[in-house]
Backbone bond lengths (Angstrom), bond angles and torsions (degrees), N, CA, C in turn:
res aa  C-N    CA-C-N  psi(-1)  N-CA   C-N-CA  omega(-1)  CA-C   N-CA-C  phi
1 X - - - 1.465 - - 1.518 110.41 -
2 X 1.392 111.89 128.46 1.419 110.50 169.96 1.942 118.09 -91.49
3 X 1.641 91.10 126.35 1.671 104.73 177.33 1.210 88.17 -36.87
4 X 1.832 100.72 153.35 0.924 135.61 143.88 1.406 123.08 -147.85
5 X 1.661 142.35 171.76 1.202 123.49 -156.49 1.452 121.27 -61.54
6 X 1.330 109.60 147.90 2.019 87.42 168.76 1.148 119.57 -130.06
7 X 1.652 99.71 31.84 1.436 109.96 167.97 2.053 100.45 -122.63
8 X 1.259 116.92 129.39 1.593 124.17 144.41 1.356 124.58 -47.06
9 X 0.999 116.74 87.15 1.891 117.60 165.92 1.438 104.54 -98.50
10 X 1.459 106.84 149.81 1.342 114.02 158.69 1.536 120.91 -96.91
11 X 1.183 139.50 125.86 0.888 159.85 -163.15 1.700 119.34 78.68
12 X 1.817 103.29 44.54 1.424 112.66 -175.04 1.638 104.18 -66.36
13 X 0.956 85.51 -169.21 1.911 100.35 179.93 1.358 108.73 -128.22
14 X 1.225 134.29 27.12 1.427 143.09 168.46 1.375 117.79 -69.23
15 X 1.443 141.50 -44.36 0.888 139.54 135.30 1.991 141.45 -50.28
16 X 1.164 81.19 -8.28 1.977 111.53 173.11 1.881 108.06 -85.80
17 X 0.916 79.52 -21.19 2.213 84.23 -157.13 1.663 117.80 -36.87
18 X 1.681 89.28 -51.96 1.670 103.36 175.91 1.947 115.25 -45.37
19 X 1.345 79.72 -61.82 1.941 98.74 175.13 1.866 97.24 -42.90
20 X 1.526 110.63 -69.79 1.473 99.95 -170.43 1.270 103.74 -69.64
21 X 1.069 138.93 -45.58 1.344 111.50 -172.33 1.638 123.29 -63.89
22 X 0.911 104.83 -5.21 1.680 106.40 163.37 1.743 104.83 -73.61
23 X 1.100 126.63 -55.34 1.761 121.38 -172.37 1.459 112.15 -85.07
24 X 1.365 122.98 24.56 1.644 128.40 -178.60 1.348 110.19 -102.07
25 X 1.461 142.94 104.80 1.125 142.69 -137.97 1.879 95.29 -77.17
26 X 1.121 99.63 148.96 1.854 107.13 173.82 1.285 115.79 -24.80
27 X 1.573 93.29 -62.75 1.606 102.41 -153.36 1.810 92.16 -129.65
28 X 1.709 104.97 135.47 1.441 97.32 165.75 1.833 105.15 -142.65
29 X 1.308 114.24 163.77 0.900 98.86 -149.92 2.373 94.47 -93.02
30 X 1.434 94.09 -28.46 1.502 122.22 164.59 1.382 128.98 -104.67
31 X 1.330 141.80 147.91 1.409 149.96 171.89 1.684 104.39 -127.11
32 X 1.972 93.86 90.02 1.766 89.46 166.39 1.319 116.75 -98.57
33 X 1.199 116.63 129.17 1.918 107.51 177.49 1.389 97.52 -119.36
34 X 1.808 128.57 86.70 1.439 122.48 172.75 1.654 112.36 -59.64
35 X 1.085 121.19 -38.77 1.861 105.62 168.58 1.197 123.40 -132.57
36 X 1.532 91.77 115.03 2.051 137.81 -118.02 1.918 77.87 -85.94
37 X 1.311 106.88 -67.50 1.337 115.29 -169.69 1.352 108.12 65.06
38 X 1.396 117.15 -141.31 1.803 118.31 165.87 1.813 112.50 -82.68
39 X 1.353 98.37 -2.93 1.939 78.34 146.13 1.776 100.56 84.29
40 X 1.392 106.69 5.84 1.495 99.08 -151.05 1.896 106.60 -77.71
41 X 0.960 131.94 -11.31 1.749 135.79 164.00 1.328 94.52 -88.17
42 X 1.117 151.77 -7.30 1.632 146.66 -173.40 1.938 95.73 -87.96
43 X 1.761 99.19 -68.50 1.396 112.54 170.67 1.643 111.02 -40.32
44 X 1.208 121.11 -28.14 1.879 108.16 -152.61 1.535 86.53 -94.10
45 X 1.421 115.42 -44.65 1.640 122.88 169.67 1.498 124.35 -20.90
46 X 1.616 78.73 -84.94 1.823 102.96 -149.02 1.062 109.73 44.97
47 X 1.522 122.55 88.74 1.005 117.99 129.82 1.224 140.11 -88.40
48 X 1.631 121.07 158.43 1.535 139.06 -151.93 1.587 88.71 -50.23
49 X 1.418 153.12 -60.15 1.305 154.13 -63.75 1.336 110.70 165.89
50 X 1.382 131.41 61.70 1.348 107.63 -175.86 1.520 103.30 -130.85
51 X 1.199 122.65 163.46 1.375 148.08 -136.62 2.122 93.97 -139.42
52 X 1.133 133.47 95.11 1.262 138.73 -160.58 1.877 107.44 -121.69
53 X 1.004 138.62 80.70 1.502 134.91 140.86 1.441 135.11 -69.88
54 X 1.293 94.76 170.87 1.763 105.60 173.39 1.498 97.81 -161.83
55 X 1.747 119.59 151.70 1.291 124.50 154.32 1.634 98.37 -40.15
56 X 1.324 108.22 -56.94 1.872 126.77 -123.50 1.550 101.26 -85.36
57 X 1.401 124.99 67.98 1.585 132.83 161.11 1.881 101.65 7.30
58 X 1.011 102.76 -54.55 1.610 110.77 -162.72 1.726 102.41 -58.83
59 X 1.491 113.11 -56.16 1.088 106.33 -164.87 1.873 118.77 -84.25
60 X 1.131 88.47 -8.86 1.602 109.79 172.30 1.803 99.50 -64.45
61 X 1.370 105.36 -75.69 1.352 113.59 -168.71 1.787 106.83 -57.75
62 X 1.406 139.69 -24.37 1.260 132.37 130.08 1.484 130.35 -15.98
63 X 1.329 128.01 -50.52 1.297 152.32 -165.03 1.503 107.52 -95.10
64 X 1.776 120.84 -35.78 1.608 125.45 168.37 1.762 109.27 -74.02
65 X 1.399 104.18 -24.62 1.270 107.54 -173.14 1.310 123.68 -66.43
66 X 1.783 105.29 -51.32 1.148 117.27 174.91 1.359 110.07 -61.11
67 X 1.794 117.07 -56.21 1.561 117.88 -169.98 1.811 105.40 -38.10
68 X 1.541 104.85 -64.66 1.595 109.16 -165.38 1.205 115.84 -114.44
69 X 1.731 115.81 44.02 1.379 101.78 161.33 1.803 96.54 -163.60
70 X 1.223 94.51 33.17 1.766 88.37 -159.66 1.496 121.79 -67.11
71 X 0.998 112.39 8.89 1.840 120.10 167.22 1.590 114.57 -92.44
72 X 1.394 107.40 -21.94 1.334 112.93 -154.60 1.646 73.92 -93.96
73 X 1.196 108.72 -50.97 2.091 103.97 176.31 1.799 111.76 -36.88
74 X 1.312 111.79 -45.26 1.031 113.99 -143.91 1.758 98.25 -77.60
75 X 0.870 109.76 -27.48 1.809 129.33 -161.16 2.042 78.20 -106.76
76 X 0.978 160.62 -35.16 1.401 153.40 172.05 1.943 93.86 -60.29
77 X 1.598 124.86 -36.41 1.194 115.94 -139.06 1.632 89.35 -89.67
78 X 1.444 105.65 -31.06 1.761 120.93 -143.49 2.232 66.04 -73.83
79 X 0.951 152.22 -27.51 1.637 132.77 -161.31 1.065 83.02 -77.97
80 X 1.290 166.00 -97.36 1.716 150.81 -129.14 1.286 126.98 -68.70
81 X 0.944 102.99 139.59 1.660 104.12 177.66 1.751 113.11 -136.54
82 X 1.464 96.46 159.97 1.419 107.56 176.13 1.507 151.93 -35.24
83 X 0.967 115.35 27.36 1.478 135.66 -167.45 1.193 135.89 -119.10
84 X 1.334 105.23 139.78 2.110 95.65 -174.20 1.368 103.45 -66.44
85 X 1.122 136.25 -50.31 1.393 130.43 174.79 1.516 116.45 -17.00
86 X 1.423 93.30 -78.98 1.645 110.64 174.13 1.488 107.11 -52.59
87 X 0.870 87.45 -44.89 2.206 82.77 -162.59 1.802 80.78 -57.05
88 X 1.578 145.78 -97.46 1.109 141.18 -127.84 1.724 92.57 -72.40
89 X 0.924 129.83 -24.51 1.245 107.77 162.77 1.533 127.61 -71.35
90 X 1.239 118.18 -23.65 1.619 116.92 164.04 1.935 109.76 -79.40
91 X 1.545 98.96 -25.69 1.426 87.50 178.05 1.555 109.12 -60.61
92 X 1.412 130.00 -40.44 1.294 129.83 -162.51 1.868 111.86 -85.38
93 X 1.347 115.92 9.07 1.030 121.56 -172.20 1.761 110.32 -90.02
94 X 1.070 113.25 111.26 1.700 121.81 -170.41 1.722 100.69 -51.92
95 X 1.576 110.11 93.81 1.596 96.09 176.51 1.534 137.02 -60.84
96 X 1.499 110.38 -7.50 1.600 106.18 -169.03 1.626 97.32 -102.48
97 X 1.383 108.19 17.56 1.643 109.42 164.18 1.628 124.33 -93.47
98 X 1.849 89.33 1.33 1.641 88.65 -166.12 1.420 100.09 -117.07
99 X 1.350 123.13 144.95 1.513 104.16 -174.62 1.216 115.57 -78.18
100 X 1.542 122.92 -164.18 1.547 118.74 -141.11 1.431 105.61 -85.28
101 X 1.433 151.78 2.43 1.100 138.29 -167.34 1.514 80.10 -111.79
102 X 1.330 110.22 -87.92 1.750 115.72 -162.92 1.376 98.18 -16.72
103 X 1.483 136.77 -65.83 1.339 160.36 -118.36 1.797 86.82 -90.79
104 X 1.140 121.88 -58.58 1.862 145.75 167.41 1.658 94.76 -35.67
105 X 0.981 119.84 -46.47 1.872 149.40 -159.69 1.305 93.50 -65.86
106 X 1.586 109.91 -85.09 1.535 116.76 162.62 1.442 115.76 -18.70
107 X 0.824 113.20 -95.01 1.619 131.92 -154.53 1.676 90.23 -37.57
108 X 1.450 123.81 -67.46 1.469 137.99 -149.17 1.647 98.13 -49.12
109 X 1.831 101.04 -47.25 1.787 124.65 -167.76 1.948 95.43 -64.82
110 X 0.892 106.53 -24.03 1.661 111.41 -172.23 1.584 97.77 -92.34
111 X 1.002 126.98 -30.47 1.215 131.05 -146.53 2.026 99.42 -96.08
112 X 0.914 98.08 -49.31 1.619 121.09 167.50 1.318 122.60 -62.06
113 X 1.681 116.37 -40.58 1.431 126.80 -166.97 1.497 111.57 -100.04
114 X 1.530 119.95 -35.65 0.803 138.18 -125.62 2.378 83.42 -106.72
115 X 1.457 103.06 148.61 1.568 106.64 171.47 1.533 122.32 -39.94
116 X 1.307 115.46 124.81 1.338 138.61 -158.95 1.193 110.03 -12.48
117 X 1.917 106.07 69.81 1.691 106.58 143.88 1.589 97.42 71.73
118 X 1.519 136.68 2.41 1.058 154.20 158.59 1.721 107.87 -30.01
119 X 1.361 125.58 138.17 1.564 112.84 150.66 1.725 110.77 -150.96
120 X 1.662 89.56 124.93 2.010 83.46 -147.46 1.445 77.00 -143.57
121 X 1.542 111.73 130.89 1.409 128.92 168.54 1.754 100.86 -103.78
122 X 1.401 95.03 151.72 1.818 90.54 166.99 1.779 93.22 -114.93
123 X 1.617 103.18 153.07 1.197 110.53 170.00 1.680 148.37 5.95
124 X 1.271 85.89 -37.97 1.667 111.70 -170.70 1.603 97.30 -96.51
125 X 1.448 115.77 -22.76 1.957 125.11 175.25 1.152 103.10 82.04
126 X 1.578 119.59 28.39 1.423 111.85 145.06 1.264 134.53 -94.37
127 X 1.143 124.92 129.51 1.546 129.32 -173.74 1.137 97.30 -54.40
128 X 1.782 103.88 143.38 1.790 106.12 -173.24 1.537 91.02 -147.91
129 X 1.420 137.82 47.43 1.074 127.40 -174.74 1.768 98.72 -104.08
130 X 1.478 127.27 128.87 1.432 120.23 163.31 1.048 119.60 -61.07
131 X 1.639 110.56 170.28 1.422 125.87 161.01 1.375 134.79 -33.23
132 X 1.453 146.25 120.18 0.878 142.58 -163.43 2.078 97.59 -89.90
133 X 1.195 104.41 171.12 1.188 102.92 153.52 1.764 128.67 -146.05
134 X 1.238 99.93 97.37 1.726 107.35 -170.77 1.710 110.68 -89.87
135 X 1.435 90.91 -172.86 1.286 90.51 166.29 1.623 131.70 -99.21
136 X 1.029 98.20 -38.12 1.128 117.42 173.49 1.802 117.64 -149.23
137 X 1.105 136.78 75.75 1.412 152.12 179.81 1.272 103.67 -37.58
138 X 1.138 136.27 147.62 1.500 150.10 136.67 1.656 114.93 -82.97
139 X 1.295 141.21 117.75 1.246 124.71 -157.03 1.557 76.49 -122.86
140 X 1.209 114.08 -45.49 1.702 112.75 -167.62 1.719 119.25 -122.59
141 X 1.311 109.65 89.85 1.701 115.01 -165.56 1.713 84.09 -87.69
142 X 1.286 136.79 128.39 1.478 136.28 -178.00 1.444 119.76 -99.65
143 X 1.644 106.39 -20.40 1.145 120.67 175.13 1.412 137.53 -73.41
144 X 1.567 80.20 -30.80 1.644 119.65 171.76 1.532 115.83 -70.78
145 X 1.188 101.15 -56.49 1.915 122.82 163.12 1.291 110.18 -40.15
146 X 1.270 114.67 -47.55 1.596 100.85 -160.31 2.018 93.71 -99.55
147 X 1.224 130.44 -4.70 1.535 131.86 176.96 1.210 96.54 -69.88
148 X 1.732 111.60 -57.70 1.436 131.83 -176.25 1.654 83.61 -49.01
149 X 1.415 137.13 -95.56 1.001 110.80 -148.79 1.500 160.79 -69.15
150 X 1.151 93.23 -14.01 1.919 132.07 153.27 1.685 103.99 -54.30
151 X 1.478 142.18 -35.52 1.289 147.56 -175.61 1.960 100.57 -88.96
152 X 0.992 88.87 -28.24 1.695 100.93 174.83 0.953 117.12 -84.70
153 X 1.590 137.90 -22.10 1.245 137.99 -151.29 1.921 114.19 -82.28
154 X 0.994 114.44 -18.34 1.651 127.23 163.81 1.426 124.57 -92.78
155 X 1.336 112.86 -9.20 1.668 129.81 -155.28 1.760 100.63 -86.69
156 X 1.332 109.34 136.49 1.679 104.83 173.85 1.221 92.39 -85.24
157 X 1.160 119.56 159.15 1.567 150.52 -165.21 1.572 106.01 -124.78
158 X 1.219 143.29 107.85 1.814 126.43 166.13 1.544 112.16 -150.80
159 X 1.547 128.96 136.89 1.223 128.91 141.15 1.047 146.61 -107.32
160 X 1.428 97.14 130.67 1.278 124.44 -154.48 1.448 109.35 -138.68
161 X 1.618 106.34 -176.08 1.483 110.78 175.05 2.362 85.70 -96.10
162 X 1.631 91.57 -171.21 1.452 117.75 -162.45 1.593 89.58 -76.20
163 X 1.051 123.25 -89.92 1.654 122.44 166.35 1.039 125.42 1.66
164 X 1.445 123.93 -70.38 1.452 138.12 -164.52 1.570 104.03 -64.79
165 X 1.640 102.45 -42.11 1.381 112.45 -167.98 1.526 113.65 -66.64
166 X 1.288 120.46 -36.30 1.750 128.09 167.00 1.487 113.42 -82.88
167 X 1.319 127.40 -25.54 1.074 122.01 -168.30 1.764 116.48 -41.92
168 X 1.293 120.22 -28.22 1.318 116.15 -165.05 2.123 94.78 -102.27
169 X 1.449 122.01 -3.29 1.127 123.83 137.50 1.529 123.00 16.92
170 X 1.373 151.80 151.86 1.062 137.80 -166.51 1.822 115.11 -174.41
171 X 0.728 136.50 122.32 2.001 127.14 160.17 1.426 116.37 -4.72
172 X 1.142 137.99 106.17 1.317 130.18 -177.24 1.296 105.60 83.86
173 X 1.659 150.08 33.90 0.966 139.07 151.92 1.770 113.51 -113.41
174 X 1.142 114.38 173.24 1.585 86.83 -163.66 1.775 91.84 -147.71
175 X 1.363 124.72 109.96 0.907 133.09 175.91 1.696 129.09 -103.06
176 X 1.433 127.43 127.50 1.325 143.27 -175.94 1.058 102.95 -82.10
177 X 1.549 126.45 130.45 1.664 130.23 163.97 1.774 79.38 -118.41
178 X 1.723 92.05 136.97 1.556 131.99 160.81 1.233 120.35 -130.04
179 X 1.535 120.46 49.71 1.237 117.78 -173.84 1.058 125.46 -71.13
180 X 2.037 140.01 174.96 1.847 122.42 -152.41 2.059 72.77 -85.60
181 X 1.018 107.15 145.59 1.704 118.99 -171.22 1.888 101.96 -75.45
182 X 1.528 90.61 161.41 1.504 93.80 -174.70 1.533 92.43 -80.95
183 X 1.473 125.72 147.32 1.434 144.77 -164.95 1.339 92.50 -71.02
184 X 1.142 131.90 164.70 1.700 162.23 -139.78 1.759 109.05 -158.71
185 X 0.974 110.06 -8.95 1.644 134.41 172.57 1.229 111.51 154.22
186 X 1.543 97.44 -172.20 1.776 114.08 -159.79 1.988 110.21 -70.92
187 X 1.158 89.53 -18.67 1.675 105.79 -149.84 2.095 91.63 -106.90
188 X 1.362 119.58 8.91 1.673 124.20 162.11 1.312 108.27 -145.46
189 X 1.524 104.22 73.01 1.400 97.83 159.44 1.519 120.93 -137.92
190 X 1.428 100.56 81.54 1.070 152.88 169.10 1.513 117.81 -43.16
191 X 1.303 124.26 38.11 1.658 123.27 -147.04 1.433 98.27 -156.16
192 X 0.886 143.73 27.99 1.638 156.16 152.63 1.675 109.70 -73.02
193 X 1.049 112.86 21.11 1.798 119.85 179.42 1.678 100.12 -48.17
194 X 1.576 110.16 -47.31 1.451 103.60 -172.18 1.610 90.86 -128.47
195 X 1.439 95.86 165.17 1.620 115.43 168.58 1.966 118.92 -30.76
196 X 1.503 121.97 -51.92 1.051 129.44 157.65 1.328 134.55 -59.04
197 X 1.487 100.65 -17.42 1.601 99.38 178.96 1.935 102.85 65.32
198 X 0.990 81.56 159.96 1.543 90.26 163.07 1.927 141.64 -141.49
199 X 1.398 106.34 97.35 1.318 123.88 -135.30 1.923 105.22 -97.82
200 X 1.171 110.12 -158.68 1.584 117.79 176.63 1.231 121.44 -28.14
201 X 1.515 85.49 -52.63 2.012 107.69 -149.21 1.750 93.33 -72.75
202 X 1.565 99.19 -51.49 1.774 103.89 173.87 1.449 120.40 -28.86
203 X 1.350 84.42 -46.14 1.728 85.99 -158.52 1.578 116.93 -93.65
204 X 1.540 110.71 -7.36 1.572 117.61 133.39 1.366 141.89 -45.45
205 X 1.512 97.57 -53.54 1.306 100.18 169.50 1.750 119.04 -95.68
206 X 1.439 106.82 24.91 1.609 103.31 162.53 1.463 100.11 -102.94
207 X 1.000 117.96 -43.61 1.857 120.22 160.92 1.515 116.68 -35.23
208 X 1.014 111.09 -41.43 1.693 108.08 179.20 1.444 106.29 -81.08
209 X 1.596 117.40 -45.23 1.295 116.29 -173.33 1.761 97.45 -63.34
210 X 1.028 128.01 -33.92 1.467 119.96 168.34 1.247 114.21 -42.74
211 X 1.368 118.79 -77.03 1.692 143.28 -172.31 1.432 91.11 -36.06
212 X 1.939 119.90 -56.78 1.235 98.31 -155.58 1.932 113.49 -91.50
213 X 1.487 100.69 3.68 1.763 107.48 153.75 1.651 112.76 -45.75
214 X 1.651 95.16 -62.08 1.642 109.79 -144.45 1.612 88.92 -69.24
215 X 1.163 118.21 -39.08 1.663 117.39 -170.58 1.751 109.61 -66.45
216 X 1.592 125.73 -15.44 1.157 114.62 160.55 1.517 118.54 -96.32
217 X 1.565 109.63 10.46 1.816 106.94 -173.56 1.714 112.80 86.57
218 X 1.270 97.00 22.04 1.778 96.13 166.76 1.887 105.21 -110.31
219 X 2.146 89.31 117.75 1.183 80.64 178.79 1.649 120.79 -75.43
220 X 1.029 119.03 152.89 1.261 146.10 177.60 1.337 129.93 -112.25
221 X 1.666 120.50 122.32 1.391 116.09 -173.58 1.808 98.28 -135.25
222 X 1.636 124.03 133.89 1.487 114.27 -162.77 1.066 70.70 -158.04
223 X 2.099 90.90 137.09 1.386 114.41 168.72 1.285 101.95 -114.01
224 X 1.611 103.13 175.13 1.786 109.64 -162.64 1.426 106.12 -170.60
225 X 1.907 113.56 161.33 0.863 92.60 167.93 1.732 132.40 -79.89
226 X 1.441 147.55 179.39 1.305 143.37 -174.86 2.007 104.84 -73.33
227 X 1.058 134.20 48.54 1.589 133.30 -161.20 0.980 107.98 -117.32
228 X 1.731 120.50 145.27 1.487 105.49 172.03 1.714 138.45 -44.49
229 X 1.359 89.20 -45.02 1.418 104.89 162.92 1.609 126.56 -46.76
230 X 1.357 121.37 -40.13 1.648 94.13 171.30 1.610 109.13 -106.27
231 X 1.504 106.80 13.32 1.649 99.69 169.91 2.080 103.00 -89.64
232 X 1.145 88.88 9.12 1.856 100.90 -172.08 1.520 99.59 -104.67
233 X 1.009 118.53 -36.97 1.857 146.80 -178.43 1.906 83.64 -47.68
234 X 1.610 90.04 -91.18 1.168 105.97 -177.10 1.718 138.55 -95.43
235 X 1.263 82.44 48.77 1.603 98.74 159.73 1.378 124.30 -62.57
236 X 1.695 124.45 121.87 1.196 148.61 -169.18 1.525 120.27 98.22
237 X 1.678 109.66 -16.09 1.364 85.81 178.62 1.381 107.64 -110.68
238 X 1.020 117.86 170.88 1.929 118.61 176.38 1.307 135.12 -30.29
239 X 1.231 148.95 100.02 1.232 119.62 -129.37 2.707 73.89 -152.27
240 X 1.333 92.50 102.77 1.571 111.16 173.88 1.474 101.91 -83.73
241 X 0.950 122.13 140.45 1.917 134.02 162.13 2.014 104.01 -108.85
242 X 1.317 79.01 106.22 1.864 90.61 172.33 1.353 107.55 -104.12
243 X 1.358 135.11 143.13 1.368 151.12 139.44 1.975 123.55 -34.99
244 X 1.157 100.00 109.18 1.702 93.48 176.93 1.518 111.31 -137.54
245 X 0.994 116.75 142.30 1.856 126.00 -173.96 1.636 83.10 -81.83
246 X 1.590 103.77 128.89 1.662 90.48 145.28 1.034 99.89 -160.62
247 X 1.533 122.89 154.61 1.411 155.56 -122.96 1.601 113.47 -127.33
248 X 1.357 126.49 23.69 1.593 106.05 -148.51 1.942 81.42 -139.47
249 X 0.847 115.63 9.09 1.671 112.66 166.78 1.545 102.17 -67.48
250 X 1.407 109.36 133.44 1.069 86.24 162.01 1.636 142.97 -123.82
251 X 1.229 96.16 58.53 1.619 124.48 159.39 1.990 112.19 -126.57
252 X 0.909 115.67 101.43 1.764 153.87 152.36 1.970 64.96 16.97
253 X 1.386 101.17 -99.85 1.483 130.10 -153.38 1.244 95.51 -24.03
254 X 1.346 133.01 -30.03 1.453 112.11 -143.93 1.925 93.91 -123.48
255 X 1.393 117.69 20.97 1.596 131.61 -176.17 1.609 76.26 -91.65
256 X 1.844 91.73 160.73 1.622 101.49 -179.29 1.589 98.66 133.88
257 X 1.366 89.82 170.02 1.686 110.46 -157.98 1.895 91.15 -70.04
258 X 1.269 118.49 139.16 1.396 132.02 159.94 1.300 117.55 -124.84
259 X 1.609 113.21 152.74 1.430 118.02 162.71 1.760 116.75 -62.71
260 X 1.314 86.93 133.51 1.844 97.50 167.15 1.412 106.52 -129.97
261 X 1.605 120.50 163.80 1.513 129.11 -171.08 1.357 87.90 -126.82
262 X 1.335 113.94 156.54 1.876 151.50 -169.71 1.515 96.83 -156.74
263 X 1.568 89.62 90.31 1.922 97.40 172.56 1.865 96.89 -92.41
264 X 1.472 96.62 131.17 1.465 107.66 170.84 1.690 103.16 -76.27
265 X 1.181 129.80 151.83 1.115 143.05 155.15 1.691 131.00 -79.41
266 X 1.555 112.01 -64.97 1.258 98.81 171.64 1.648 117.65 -130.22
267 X 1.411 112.48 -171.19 1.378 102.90 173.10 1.323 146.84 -74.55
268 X 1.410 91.35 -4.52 1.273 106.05 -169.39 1.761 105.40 -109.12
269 X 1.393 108.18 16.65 1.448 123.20 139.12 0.489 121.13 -45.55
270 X 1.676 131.85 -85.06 1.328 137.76 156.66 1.158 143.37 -18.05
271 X 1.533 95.37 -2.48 2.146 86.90 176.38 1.645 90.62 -134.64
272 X 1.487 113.46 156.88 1.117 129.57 -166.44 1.354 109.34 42.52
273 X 1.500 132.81 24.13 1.520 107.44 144.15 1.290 139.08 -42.60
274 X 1.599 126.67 -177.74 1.512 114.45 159.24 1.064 103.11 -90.36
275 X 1.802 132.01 165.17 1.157 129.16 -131.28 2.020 87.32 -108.40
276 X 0.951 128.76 16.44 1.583 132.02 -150.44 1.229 78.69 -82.33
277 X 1.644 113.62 133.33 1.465 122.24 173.70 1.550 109.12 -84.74
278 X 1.476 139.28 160.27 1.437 144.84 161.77 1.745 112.86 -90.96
């Protein structure tokens, strides 16, 4: 079985893949993805070598769980079950009191049950997302778990901020920014991943940390939302508008396909890509 994610994010890139995998250079010598999220261009990859962060402790320690303990996950997952009861009672449960599998357990059972695949801290960094309501949930796919963890099993694991995480970056390594996107209006802003949120100033200085990739020969590929603001960000370099359905408005009427941007980084993008048009 080939991995695939085994976490629900909203605003994944699973439906994106084709698009990126056209601007992902042939050959790299590294795979950094600083915001890991559900991982979903990491999963379609595999590459030999990859280098994996997050701000968000929680979703990191998800990703150690599976790599080096994923049976002990699997038998942690089979204790939860489907229910609002349970779900707001695991929501209120302080996770860095539980050690690292149970705690992995949590998050996944929230992550699955919990309103559309959502992951939203308020201020204080408690998860505050409600009850979802499905039909039938998958909380524990095992097959998936253990693909996921065999594809993980070489991968560095770290949390951190975006910076720190590329800083050791290099010529021939080729790093993905998925940062929480600049808002599209008042009513999707969807970017509470961590306690700070991540606002203006961020997304200035992920623009520079770009600039100063591409200026040592690290290719670079960053998605965004379609706004003046990050076509202003990244003015001069290549900058594609792809089509994506997404689901996280929250009024029905106003879900539906939106513009997204795929800023290329360097030039040497452009040669020996795969030939997949945007």
């Amino acid at each position: 079985m080939r991995a695939r994610p085994f976490l629900k994010w909203a605003g994944g890139k699973g439906q994106l893949l084709t698009e990126l995998r056209a601007v992902v250079p042939a050959r790299s010598a590294r795979y950094f993805e600083p915001f890991l999220g559900g991982g979903a261009l990491f999963f379609d990859l595999l590459p030999a070598k990859g280098v994996l962060s997050d701000v968000n402790a929680e979703i990191i320690d998800c990703y150690l769980a599976v790599r080096d303990h994923v049976e002990e996950l699997i038998r942690a997952l089979g204790a939860h079950r489907y229910d609002p009861e349970h779900y707001y009672k695991m929501r209120e449960v302080e996770p860095f009191g539980l050690p690292l599998v149970e705690r992995a357990a949590r998050t996944i059972f929230l992550n699955k049950t919990g309103f559309n695949g959502l992951y939203r801290v308020n201020r204080s960094g408690k998860f505050n997302v409600p009850f979802g309501r499905y039909a039938n949930p998958v909380i524990c796919d095992e097959r998936n778990l253990r693909a996921c963890s065999r594809a993980l099993s070489d991968v560095e694991l770290a949390v951190c901020d975006f910076e720190v995480a590329v800083a050791g970056a290099r010529r021939g390594d080729f790093v993905y920014f998925d940062p929480p996107y600049v808002p599209i209006s008042r009513t999707s802003t969807f970017t509470a991943y961590a306690p700070r949120g991540f606002g203006p100033e961020e997304q200035v200085r992920l623009s520079k940390v770009f600039r100063r990739l591409t200026e040592r020969g690290v290719c670079v590929v960053l998605s965004n939302s379609d706004v003046p603001e990050v076509r202003d960000l990244y003015a001069g370099y290549t900058i594609r508008a792809v089509k994506a359905a997404r689901s996280i408005n929250s009024k029905t009427s106003r879900r539906g396909p939106v513009c997204e941007l795929v800023v290329l980084g360097t030039p040497e993008q452009r040669v020996g890509v795969r030939s997949t048009r945007i």
